[in-house]
C-alpha positions in Angstrom: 93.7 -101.7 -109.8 97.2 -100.9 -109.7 96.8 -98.4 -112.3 94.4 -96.7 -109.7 97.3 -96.6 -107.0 99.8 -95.3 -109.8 97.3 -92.6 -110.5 97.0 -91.5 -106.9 100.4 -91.4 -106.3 101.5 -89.2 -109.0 98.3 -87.1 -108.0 99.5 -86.5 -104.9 103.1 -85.6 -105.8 101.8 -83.4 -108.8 99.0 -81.3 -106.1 102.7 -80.5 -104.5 102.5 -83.7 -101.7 106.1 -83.9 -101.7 106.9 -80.4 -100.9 104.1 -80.2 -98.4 104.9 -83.5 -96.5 108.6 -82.3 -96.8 108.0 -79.0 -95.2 105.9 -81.0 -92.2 109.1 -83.4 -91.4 111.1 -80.3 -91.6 108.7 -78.8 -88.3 108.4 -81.8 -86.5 111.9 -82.2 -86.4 113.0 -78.7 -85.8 110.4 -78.9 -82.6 111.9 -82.3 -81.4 115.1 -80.6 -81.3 114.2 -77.3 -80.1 110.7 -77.3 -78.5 111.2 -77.5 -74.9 113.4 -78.0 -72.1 113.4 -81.3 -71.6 114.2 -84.1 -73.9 110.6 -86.5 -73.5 109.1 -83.3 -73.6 110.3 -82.1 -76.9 109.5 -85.8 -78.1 106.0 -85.7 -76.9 105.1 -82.4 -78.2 106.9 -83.6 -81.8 104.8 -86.6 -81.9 101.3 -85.1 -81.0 102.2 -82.7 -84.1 103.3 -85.8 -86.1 99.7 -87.6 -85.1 97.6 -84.7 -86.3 99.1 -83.3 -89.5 99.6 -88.0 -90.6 95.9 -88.0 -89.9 95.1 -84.5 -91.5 96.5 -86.1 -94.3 94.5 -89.5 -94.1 91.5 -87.7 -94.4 92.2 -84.9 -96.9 93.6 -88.1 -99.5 91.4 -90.3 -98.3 88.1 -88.3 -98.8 88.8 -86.0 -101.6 90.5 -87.9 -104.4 87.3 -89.7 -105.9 84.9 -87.3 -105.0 86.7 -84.8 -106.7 87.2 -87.2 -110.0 83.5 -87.5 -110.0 82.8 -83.9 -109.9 85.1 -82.7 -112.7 83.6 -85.8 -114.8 86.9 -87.3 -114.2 84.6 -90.6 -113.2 84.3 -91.4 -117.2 87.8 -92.5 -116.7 86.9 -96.0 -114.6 84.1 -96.6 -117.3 86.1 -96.8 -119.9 88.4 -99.6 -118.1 88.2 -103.1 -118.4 88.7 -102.9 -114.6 85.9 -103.7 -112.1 84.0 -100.5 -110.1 85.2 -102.9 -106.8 89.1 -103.6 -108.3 88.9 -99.6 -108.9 88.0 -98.3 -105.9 90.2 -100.8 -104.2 93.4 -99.6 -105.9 92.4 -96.0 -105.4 91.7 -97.2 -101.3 95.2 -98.7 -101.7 96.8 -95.7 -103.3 95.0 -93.4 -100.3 96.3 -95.5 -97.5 100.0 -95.7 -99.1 100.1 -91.8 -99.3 98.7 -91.6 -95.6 100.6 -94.2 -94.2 104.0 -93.2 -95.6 103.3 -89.3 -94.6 102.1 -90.8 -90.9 105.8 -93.0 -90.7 107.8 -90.4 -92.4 106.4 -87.4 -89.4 106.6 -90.2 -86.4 109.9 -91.1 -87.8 111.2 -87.2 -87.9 109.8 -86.8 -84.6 112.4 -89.5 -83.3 115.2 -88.5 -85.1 115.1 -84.9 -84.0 114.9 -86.7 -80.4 118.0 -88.7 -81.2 119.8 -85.4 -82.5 119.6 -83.7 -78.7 121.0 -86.5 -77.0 117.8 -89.6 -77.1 116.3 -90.9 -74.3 117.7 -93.3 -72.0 115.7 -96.6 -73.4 115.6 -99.8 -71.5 114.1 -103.1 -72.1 111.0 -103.1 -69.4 109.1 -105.8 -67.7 105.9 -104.9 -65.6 106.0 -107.2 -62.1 102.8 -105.4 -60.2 98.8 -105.9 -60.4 96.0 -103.6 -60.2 95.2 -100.5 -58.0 97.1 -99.4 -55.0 99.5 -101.7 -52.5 100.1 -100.1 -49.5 103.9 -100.2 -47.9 105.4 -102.7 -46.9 105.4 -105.0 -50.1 108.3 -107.4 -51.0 108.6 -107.8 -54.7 109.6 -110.9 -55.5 109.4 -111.1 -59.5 112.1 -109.0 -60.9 113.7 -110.7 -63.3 117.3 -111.8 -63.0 118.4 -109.7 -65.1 117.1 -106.5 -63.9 118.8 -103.1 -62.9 116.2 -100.8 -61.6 113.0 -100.0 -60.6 110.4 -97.5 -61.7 107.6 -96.8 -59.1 104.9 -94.5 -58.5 103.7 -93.7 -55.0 101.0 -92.4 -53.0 101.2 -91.0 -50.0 98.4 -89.2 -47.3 99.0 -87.9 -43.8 97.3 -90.5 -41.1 98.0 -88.1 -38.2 95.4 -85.2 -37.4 97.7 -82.4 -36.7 100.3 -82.0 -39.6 102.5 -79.3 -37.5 106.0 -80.4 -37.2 105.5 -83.3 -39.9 107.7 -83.4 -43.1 107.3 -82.0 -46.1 107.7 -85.7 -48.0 107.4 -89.4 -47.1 110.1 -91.5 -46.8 110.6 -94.9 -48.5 113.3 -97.6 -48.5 113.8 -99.4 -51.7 116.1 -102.6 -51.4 117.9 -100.8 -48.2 118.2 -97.6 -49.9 116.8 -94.4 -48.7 114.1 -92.0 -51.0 112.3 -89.0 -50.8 108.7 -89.1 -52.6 106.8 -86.3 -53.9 103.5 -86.2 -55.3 103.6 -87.0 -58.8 107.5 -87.7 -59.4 108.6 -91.2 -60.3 111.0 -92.5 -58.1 113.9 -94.8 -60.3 115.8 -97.2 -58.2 118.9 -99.5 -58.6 117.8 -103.0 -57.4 118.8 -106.7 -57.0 117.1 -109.3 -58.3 115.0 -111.5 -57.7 113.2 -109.7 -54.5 112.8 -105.9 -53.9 111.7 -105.5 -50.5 109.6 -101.7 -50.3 108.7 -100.0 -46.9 107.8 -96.4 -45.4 110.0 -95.1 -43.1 107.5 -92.5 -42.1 105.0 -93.3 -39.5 102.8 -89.8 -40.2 101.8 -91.0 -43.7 99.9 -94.4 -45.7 102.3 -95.1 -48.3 101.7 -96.9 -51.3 102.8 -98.2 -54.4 100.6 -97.9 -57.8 100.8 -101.8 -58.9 99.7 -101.2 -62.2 102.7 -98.6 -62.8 105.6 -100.8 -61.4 108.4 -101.4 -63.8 111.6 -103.2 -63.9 114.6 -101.5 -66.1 116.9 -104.9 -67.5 119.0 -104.2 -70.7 119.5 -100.8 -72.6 118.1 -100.6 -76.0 118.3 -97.9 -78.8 116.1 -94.8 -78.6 115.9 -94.5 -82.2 115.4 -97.6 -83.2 112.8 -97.6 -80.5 111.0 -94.4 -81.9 111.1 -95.8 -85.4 109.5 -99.2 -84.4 107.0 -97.2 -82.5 106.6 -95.0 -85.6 104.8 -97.9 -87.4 101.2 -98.6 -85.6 100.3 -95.0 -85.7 101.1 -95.2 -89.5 99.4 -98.7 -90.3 96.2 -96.7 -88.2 96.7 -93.6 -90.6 96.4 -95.8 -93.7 93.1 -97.0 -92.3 91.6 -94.1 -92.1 93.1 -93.0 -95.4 91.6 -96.2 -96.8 87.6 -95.5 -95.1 88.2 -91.7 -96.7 88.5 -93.1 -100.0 85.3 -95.4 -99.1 83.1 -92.2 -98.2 84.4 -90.5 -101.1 83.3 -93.1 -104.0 79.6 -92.5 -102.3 79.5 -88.8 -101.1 80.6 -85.1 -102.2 84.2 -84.4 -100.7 83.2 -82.2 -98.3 80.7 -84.8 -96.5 83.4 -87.4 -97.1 85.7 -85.4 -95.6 83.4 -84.8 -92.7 82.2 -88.0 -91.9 85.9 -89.6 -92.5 86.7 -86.9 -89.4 84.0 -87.8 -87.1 85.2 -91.8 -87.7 88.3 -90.3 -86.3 87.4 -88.7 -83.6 85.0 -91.5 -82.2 87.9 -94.3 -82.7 91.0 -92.0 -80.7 88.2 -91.2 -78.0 87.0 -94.7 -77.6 89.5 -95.9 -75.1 88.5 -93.1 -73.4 84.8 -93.0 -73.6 84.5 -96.9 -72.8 86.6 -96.3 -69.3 84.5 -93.4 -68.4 81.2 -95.8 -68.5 83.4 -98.7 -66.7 83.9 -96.1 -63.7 81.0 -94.1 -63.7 79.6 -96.3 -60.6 83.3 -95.6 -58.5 82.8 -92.0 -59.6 79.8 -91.8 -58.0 81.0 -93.4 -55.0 83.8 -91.3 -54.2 81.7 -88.2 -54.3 78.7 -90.1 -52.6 79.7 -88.7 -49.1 79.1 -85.2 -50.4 76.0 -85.9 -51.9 73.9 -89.4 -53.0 74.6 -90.7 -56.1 72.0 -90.0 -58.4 70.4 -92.9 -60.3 71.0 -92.8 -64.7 67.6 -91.4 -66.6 66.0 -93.7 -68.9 67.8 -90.9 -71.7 71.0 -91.2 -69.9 71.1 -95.0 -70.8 69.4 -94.8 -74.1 72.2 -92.4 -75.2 75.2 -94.3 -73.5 74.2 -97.6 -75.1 74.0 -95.5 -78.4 77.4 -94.4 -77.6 78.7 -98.1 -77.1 77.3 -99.2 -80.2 78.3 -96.4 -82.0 82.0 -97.3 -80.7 81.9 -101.3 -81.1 82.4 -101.2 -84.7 85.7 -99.3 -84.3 89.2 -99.7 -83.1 91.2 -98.0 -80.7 93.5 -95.6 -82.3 94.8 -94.4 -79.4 95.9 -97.8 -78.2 98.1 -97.8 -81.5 100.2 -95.1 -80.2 103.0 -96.1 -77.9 105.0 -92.8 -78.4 104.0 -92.0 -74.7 105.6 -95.1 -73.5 108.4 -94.4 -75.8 108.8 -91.2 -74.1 109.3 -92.9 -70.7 111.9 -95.1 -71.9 110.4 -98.2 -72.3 111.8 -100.7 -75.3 108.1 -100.9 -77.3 109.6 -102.2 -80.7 106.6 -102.4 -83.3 104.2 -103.5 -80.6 100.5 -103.6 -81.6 101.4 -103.2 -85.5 100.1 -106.7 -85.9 96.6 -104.9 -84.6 96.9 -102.1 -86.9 97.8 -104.3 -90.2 94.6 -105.9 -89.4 92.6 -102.7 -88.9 93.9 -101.7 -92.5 93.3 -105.1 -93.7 89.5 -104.8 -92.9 89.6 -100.8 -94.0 90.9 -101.8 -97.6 88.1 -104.5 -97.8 85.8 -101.7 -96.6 87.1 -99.7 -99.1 86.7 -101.8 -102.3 83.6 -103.6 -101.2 81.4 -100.0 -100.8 83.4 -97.7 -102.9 82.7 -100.4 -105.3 79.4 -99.8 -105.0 79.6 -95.7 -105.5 82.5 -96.3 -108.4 79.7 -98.1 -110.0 76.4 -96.3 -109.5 78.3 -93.1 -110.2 80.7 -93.9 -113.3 78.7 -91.9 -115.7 77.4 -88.2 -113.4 
């Protein structure tokens, strides 16, 4: 088994991995330095990069190493090893999700430290006090915690009087006696003092409210980098997966097939979040537009194919949810926060991987 590791990782730093993975860190950190105006979004543009090359690489190491041996007769070289097909096609799983998952850290990691380099983001230790949906104005919060220094809010705001003539151009709030401005879509951050925030409109011509599942409380600043690093690591544990399902496809199917179907497992998992919210609101969907025109009722198709969809998705975890870069971009202190998730995602990947490339290491050792 750990000869099969050893042999994929010299593999991969003879086919040139070094230099290639090098020359990636290189561009992810150039454009987390230089690619835009502002500093989150430099760092969110650096990590989107640093997602798709790490999982580029998951599925070109993943897919291609064994399928590859078996087509160049390389596959004679398990057969004549003491070493089970299953211990085999493990090690070479393990070896494919240490090459992913170091090349996944090592582009996350460059996207942070090109961050740091113009300045960081100003990171704070974050506790969410609010509920679900919309509270409208006035609301008294009376959760922060003690040690709290300010508050992140979203609002919304619509005009309740039917001639707008004459009104302002923006609502006006109070937050813990202070005065504010809104706009739509800016996030209003406020110095408070704990333990109650008190939160009212100050303009009469609009219905103000707050977004409950978006309120935030700042306490204690934290390290950016250290931040970005910690938040480096699910996204990488996730890319070692996928690595680890490539090599499974690839001890049963041609590379390019293996390659193919290691992709589509991809795509369904980072859309599955998505795709499983979009069939929890299709009903408030259809209501909001129902004063237009009725609702129409779902064809038997339309639910034969969505509960193909769900149980085409069940299987799978959510990538997405491994990704906290987005909340690392805001500021907030995420640490390693869902890599206990994503270790156990791998976890089941490797067995995955030994248990049916086993099978293909096996039926296939002599082509």
């Amino acid at each position: 088994m750990w000869a099969a590791v050893r042999l994929r990782l010299l593999e991969a730093r003879r086919r040139g991995g070094l230099w290639l993975l090098g020359g990636a860190v290189v561009v992810v950190l150039l454009v987390a330095h230089f690619g835009g105006d502002t500093v989150d979004g430099r760092y969110g543009l650096a990590t989107d990069l640093a997602a798709a090359l790490g999982y580029l690489a998951a599925v070109l190491f993943g897919a291609f190493p064994l399928a590859i041996d078996r087509e160049k007769r390389r596959a004679y070289l398990p057969g004549a090893s003491p070493v089970s097909p299953w211990a085999w096609a493990g090690g070479n799983a393990l070896g494919a999700a240490v090459v992913g998952g170091a090349a996944a850290f090592l582009l996350f990691a460059a996207a942070g430290i090109g961050t740091t380099l113009s300045g960081g983001i100003e990171t704070n230790a974050v506790t969410r006090v609010g509920g679900q949906g919309t509270t409208w104005l006035p609301v008294d919060i009376k959760s922060a915690p003690p040690d709290g220094q300010r508050i992140r809010l979203d609002f919304r705001a619509y005009l309740v009087v039917e001639d707008a003539v004459g009104t302002p151009d923006a609502a006006t709030v109070e937050v813990d006696g202070r005065r504010y401005d809104i706009y739509p879509g800016q996030t209003l951050v406020a110095p408070i003092d704990p333990p109650s925030v008190p939160i009212r409109s100050l303009s009469p011509e609009f219905a103000v409210g707050v977004v409950s599942d978006k309120i935030r409380v700042l306490r204690s600043e934290r390290s950016f980098l250290l931040n970005a690093l910690g938040a480096s690591l699910p996204p990488a544990l996730a890319a070692a997966a996928v690595a680890a399902f490539g090599a499974a496809a690839g001890a049963n199917l041609s590379a390019a097939v293996a390659a193919l179907l290691t992709a589509l497992v991809l795509l369904l998992a980072s859309l599955k979040g998505f795709l499983l919210e979009s069939f929890a609101h299709e009903g408030t969907m259809q209501a909001a537009v129902a004063h237009e025109r009725a609702p129409s009722e779902p064809t038997a198709v339309r639910r034969v194919a969505k509960r193909m969809v769900q149980a085409m998705l069940a299987p799978l975890p959510d990538l997405s949810d491994f990704d906290r870069t987005d909340r690392v971009a805001l500021g907030e202190w995420t640490a390693t926060r869902r890599s206990g998730a994503a270790a156990v995602v791998l976890l089941a990947a490797l067995g995955l991987a030994a248990a049916l490339g086993g099978l293909g290491v096996r039926a296939r050792r002599t082509p």
